[in-house]
DRENKOLRO-716347 format. One record per residue (C-alpha): residue in three letters; x, y, z. Coordinates in pm, whole numbers, plus 50000, padded with zeros to 5 digits. Layout:
REM DRENKOLRO-716347
alaXYZ
...
END
This chain:
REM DRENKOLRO-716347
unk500005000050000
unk502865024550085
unk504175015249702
unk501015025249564
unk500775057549755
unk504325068449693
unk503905062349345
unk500215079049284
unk502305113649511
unk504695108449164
unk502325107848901
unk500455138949078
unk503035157549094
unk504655151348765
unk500975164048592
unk501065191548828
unk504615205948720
unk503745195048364
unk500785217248348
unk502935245248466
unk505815238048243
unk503615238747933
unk501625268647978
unk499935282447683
unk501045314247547
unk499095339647379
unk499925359247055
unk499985397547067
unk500795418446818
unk503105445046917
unk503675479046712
unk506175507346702
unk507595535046494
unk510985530846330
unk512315560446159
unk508695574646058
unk507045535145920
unk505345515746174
unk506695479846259
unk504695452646373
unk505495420946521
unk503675390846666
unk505175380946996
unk504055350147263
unk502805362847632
unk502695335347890
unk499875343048157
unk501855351448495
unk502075328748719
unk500385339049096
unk503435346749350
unk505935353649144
unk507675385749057
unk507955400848689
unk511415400548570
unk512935438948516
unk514165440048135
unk517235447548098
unk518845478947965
unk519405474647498
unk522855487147460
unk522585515247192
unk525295522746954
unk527675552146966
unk527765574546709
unk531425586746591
END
């Protein structure tokens, strides 16, 4: 019986972290300007999970100009 139990606590939790590993993502289009056209692109957003933080972006390097 303690077989049975350990191994229906594995196959619970291997669904459970499945289901978070495999999240659907949504498709967004994003647009911008660029040099006076606009540019659009179609990006993935993954739903946010409750309890966790949002990651800061980080900082594009930009190019100097001589």
């Amino acid at each position: 019986m303690k077989k049975f139990l350990i191994a229906l606590n594995i196959i619970i939790w291997s669904l459970v972290t499945y289901e978070l590993a495999h999240a659907e993502a949504t498709m967004k289009a994003v647009c911008h300007e660029v040099k006076g056209k606009q540019v659009c692109k179609t990006i993935k957003t993954h739903k946010k999970v409750e309890g966790t933080p949002v990651p800061e972006r980080a900082p594009t390097p930009t190019k100097k100009k001589k």
